[in-house]
N, C-alpha and C positions, 0 to 999 in steps of 0.2 A: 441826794443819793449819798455823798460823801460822807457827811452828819452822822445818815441814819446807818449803813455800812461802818463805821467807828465807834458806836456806840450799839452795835451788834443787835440792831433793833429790828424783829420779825414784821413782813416778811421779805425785808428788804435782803436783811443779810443771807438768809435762802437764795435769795437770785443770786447773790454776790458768788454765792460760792458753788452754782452752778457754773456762772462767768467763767470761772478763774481753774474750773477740772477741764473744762472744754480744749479742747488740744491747740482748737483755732486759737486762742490764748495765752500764746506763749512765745517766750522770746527765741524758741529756735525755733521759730514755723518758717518756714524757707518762698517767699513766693513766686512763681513760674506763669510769667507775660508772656503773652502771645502775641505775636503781632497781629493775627487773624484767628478770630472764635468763632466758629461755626453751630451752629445748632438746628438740627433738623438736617437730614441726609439732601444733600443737593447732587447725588451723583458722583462727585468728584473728592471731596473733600472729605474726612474723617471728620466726625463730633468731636469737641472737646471743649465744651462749655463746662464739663467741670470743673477745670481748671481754673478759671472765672469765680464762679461761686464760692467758692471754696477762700480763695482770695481775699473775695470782698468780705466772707465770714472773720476771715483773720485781721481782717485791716479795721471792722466796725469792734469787734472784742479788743482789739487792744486798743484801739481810741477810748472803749468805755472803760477799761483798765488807769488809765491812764488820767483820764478826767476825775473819775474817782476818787483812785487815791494817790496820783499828783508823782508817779514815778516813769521820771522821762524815760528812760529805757522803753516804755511800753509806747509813746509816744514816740520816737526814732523811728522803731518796729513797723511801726502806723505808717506812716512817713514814705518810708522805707517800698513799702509794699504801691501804696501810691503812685509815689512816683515812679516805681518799676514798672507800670503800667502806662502811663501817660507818657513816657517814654517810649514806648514798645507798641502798644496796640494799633493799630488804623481802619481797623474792618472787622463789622461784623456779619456774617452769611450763611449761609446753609438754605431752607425752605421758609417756605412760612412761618415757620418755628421761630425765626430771629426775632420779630417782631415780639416772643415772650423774652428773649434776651433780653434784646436792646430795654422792654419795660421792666420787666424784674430787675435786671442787675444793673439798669440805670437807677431807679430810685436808691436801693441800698448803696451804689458806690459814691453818690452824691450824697448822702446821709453820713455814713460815714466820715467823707474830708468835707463837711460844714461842721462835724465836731472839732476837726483837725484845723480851720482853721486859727482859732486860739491860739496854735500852738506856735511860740516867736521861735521856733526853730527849722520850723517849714519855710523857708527861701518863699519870697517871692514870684520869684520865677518859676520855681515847680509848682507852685498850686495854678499860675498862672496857662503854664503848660497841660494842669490836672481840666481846669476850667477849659480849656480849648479843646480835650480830647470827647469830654462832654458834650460840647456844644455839637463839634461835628461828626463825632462816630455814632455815639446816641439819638440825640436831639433830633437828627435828621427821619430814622426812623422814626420816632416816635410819633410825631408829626404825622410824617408820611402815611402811618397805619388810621390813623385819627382821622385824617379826611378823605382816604379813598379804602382803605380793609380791604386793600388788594384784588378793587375792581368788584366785590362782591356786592349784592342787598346785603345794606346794612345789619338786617338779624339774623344772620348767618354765623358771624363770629360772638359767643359766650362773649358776658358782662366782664370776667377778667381778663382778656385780650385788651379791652378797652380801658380796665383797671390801672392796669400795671402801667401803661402809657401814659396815664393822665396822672398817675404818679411819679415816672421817670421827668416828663415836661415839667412840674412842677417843682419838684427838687434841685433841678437841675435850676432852673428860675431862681429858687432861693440863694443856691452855691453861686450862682454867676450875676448875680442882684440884678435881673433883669425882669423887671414887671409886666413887661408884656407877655412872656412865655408862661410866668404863672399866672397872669388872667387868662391863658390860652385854656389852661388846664379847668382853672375856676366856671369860667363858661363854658365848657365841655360837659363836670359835672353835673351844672345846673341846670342847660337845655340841650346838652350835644343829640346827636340824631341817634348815638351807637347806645345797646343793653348798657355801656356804664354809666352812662347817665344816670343819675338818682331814682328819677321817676320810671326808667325801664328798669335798672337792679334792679328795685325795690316792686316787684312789677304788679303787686295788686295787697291793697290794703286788707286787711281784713278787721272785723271791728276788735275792738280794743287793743289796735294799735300792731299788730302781728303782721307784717311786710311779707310778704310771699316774696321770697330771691328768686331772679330768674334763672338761675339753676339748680332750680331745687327738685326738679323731675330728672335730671340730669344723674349727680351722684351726690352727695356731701363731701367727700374729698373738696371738689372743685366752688362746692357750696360754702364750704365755709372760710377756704381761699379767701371769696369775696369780700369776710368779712375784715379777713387781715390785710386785703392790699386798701379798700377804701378808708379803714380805720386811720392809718396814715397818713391819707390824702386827706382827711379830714382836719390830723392833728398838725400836718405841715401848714395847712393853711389857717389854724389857729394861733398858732405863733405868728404869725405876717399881719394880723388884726382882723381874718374872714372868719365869718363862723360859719361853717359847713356844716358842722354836728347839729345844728338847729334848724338847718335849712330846710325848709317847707312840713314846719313842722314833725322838727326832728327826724326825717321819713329814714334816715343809717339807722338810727335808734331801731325803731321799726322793725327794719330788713336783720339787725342784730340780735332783737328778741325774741325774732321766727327761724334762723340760723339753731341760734341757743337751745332751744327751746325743742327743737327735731333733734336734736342730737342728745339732749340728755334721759336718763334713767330716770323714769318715775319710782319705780321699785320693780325689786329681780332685777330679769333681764327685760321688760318690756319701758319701749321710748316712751314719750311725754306723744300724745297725739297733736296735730295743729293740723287749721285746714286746709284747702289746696283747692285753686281752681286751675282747668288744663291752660296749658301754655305749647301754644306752638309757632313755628318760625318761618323763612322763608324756605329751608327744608325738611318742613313736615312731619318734625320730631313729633308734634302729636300728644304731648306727655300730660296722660290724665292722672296721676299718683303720685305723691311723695318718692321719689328713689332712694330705697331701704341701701343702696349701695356705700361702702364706706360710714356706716351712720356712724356716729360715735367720734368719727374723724379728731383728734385733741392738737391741733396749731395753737400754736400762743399768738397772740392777739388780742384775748377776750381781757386784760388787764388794762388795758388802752380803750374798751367801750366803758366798760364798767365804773374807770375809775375818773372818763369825764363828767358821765351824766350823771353819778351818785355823788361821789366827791367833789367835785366842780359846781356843777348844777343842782345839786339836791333833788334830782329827780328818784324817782323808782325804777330798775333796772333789774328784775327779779332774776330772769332767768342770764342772761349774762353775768349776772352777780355770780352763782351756780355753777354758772362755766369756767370763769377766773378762776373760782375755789377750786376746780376742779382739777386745771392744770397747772395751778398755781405748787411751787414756781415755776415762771415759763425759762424754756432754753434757748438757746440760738441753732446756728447754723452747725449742724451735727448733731445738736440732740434729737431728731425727729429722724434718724436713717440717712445712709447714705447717698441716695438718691436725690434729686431734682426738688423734689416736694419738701423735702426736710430744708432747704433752702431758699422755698420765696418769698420767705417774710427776715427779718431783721432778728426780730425776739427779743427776747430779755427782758417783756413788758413787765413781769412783777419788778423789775429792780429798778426799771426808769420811767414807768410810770406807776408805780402805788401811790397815792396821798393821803395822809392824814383823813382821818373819817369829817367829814362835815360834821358842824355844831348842830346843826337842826337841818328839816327838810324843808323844798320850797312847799308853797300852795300847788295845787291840783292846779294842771295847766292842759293846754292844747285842745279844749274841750271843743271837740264838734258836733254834728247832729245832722242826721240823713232820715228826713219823714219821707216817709213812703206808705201808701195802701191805709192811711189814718193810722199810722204810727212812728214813733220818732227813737232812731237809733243815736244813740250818747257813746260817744268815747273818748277818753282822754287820759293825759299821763299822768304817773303817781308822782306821789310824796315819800323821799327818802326814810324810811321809820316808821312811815303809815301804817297803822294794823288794818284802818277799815275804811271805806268813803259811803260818803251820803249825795242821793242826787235831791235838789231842790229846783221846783217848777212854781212860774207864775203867769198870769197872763198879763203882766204889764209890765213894760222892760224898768228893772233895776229895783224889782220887789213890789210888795216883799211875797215872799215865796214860801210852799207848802210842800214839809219835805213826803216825796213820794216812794223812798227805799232808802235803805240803811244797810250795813253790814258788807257789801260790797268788797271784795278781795283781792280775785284773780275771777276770768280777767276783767279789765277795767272798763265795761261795757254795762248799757244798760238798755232795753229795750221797753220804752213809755205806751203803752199798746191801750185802744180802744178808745181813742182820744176823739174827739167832736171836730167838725171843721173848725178852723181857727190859729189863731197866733200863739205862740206858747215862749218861755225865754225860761234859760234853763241853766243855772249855776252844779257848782262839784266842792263838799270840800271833803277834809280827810280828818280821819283821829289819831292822832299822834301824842306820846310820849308829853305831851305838853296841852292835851288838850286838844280841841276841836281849832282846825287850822283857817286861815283866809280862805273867804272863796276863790273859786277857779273864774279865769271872763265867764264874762255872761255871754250865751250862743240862744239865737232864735233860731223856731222851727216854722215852719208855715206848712199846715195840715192840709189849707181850705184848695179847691183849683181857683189858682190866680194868671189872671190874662199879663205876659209879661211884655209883649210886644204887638201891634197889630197895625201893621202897613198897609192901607187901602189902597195905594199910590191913584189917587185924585187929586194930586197936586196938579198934573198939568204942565210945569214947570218948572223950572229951576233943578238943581240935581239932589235937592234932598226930597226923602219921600217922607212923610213925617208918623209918628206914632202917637196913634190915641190912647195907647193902653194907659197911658201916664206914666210910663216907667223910666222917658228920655232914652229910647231904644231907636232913633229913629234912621234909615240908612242909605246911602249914599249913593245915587246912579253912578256907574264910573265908564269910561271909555266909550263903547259903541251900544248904551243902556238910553232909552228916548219913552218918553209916556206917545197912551195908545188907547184907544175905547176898550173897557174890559169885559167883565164877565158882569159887572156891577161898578157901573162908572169908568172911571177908568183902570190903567193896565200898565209895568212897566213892560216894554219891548225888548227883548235880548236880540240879538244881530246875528249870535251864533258863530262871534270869530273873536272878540274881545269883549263883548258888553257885558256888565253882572251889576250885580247892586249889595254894598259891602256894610255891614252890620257892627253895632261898636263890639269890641273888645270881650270877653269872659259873660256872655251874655247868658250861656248855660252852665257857668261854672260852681253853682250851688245848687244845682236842683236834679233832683232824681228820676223821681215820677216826671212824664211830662206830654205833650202834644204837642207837633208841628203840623199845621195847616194850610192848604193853599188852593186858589184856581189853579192848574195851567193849562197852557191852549198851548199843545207844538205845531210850529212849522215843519220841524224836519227830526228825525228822531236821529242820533248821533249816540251812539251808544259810550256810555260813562258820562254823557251828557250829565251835570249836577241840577235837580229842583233848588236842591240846597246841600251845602256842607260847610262845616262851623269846625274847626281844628287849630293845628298848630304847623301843620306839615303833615306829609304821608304818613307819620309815625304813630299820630294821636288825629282822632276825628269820627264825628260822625257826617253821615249823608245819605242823601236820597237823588237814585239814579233813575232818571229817566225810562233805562233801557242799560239793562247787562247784556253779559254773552249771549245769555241763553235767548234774549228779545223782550225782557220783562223789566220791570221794575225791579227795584234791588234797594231796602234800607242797610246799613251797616254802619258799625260803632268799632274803632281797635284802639289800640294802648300802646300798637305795636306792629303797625304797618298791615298791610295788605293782608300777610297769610293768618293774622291775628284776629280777624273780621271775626263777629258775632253777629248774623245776619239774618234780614226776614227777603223771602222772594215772594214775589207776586205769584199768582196762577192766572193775572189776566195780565193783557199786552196793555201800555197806555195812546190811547190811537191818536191818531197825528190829524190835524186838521180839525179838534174841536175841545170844547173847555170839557176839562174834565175834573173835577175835585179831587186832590190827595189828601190821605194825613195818614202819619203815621204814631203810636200811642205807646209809652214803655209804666207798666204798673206791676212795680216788683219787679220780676224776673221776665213779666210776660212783653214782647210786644208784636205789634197787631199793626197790620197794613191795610187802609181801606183808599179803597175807590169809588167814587160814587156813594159814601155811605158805606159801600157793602164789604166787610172784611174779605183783602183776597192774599194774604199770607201772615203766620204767625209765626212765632218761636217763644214757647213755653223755657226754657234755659241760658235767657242772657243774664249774665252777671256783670256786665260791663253799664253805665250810666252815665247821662254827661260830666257832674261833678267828674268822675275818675281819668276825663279828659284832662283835669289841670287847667292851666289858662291859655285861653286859646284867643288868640293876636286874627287870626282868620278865620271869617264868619260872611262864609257868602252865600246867594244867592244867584242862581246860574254860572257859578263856575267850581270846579273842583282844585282840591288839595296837589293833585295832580296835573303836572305839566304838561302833559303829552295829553292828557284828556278833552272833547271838545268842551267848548262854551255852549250853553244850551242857546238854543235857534226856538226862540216861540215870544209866548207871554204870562206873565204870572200877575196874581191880581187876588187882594183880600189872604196876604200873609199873614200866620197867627201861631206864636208861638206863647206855650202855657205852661203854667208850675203844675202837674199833676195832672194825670190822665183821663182825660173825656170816657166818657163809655160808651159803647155804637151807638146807643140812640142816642147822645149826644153829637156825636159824631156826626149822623144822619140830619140832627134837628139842623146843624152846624152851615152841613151841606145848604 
């Protein structure tokens, strides 16, 4: 930054000297500690977390002032404000609100004096005092909202409640070199139970790569919020040696290019379309449409996406690219209004994070592939510079392959339609500035229905029940589980207080289309009783219930806890006291619940599928995701779980 700020090179010196008009930026900013900040009306106390904010805006501008271009004055200033604070503050309070406090203005005032510490004029003892005010006035909330959200169901509180916290623990982690508080954060991202988690932000893919935000029925204001507290929590934990920004296949990228993307101007006044599937919570927000609210919303941030994945990564970043441009350069604290919102990001991304344009772009990466219905969905990420991509198919892995489309643009999707049962394996590359690039990996498809598990439990003995499908699926009696005569040989026995029978690991983690099959025989009907359920926790799972509320059977699939459910209900009861065949079948969007052979509930618009489960660590049979739910009380016998969906008379033949 210094360099390119001294040698007045665009568009770095544009930020600089947004920097430097900002009032926060200046040697008489005066700053005014609290000992107690309040936010959000508790009855008793006046708001005055401006005072806060405003603070940290003055204290992070003049550290970048000063880093820059090396004039201690700006640095004292820094200093100055700091420890005016760490001095002075011990409490933060008001309602619920705090919890945005303590996560906003924890990250930025920890960001902040981590630049400040460089400086050999900061005592010891005051940043030691700075680090302690951290630990215990921040830290604690931060924490404390993290694992209990104030006694609520977890999806009750929006992805940046969760945000801003998993970036205050983080930073704070960094400023205080404590590694376990930023693994706090790291594992939060990556599997926490709360919308910030990656895989709720980001809360449904869509193909080519377009992340639906989980507040995006919500408004864009607070939409693209998200995209500037996680961007940070990405780039803090870049510096530390994590890479966030790639994690599970890029999925921020993702969530940032369906952000970008809703908010910008195609031409006139009309937005860029993208798609939307509804999103609802545990109160029944219900949100089936994009939220036209605040569109256009322009937070700086989008320099900080743009400029890892393109300049860094050499990936394609289109529409972020478009957004950067757009509010480039970005401002800090006071250039977005005087209000709360013109304050929950840091800013000044064109000026500290622009890079140098990458020499070339990588290969075509991330390429996946979802067959369904006899055809095979392609998506994957670009090539920095790319004008065009080609998809290449073959049926034998690693070639050679027969290109099947060309010309490929926006978006990076491709749908291989009318394909025969069978294998198929399927590269990407791109045309670039240089020529026709390396391939993307190589991703197989599988059209044909393949049997991927099948439990007779005829063992007899021992606790493992073995699988003939060939697939090494084979699963585990556990607790109060015993064989038993079945419907065909024998039977595993549930006890109906501990016993179940546990399944390896991401067993439906690639597959779309599918069938689950089985006998059972109940002894006793126990409503939310599980046939089966294959998840991760209440948050991500499918299952099949015995018996819901209403006295019926019940399939359901969520991404997103209970009120998230996409579900099929029986029209018959499953009767207690004799074998009865279930299965339940998902093809496309449809699935279909039979008994007996005879479909007795459907649901023509599920857009949820196991792949979009992620990975999921529990996979059982007769016991539920859920703690409080009984253990199923019966027997089950000739489990079958399949790539691709039976059709009734299969189904029937099956029975």
């Amino acid at each position: 930054m210094s360099q390119k700020v001294k040698t007045k090179a665009s568009p770095w010196i544009d930020g600089w000297n947004v920097l430097v008009a900002n009032s926060h930026a200046s040697l008489n900013y005066t700053p005014r500690p609290q000992a107690a900040i309040y936010r959000g009306s508790d009855g008793v106390h006046a708001e005055n977390y401006p005072l806060l904010y405003n603070d940290i805006a003055a204290a992070y501008a003049c550290a970048l002032r000063w880093k820059i271009a090396g004039d201690d004055l700006y640095a004292k200033k820094a200093v100055a404000i700091l420890n005016a604070w760490s001095s002075t503050l011990t409490l933060l309070g008001g309602n619920s609100n705090v919890d945005l406090a303590a996560g906003i203005y924890g990250y930025e005032f920890a960001n902040a004096a981590e630049i400040m510490r460089s400086y050999s004029g900061w005592a010891a003892a005051d940043l030691a005092s700075f680090q302690k005010m951290m630990r215990t006035v921040f830290y604690p909330i931060n924490h404390d909202f993290l694992i209990r959200h104030n006694g609520t169901e977890v999806t009750h509180y929006w992805a940046n409640w969760d945000l801003c916290n998993m970036a205050s623990i983080m930073a704070i982690g960094v400023l205080c070199d404590d590694r376990a508080m930023f693994n706090e954060a790291v594992d939060y991202f990556k599997s926490g139970a709360g919308n910030g988690a990656v895989s709720q932000a980001v809360y449904y893919m869509h193909p080519g790569y377009l992340g639906q935000w989980q507040e995006t029925g919500r408004d864009q204001g607070h939409n693209t919020l998200g995209i500037a507290l996680m961007g940070p929590i990405c780039e803090m934990a870049w510096n530390q040696g994590v890479d966030l920004y790639g994690y599970d296949n890029n999925r921020f990228l993702a969530g940032a290019e369906y952000v970008a993307k809703a908010n910008l101007i195609e031409s006139g006044s009309t937005f860029y379309t993208v798609p939307y599937v509804t999103y609802n919570n545990v109160d029944h927000v219900n949100q089936t449409a994009l939220s036209t609210g605040s569109q256009g919303a322009a937070r700086p941030g989008w320099a900080l996406v743009y400029n890892h994945y393109v300049n860094r990564k050499g990936l394609a970043a289109p529409y972020s690219r478009k957004f950067a441009a757009q509010v480039q350069p970005e401002g800090g604290g006071g250039n977005y209004g005087p209000n709360s919102g013109g304050y929950d990001q840091l800013g000044y991304g064109t000026l500290t994070c622009t890079r140098d344009p990458i020499a070339s772009g990588a290969a075509p990466s991330g390429l996946t592939a979802i067959a369904s219905q006899g055809q095979v969905q392609l998506s994957w990420w670009g090539s920095a510079y790319a004008s065009s991509y080609s998809v290449k198919r073959s049926t034998v892995a690693g070639g050679p392959y027969t290109t099947i489309a060309t010309g490929i643009s926006d978006l990076l999707t491709y749908t291989d339609s009318g394909l025969a049962a069978g294998t198929y394996y399927y590269v990407v590359t791109a045309q670039t500035p240089s020529g026709t690039s390396a391939a993307s990996n190589e991703i197989i498809a599988i059209t044909a229905l393949q049997l991927l598990a099948h439990l007779a439990f005829d063992d007899g003995s021992g606790t493992t029940a073995a699988d003939s499908s060939g697939k090494g699926h084979a699963g585990t009696l556990a607790n109060g589980a015993s064989w038993a005569s079945g419907k065909k040989g024998g039977a595993v026995s549930l006890n109906g207080s501990n016993g179940y029978v546990s399944l390896p690991a991401d067993i439906v983690s690639d597959v779309a289309d599918f069938t689950v099959a089985a006998w059972v025989f109940l002894n006793a009907a126990g409503t939310w009783a599980r046939v089966f359920d294959f998840g991760s926790g209440t948050g991500h799972y499918m299952m099949l219930a015995a018996r819901s509320n209403s006295g019926f059977p019940r399939f359901a699939m969520t991404v997103n806890g209970g009120s998230g459910e996409q579900g099929i209900d029986s029209n018959t009861a499953l009767p207690v006291g004799q074998w009865v065949h279930v299965a339940v079948t998902l093809s496309g969007k449809t699935g279909t619940l039979y008994m007996d052979g005879n479909p007795v509930g459907s649901n023509p618009a599920m857009v949820l599928a196991p792949f979009r489960l992620g990975s999921t660590s529990q996979n059982w049979i007769g016991r539920s995701q859920y703690a409080s739910d009984p253990y199923l009380n019966g027997l089950v016998d000739e489990f079958r779980i399949y790539r691709g969906a039976l059709s009734a008379a299969q189904i029937a033949a099956l029975m």
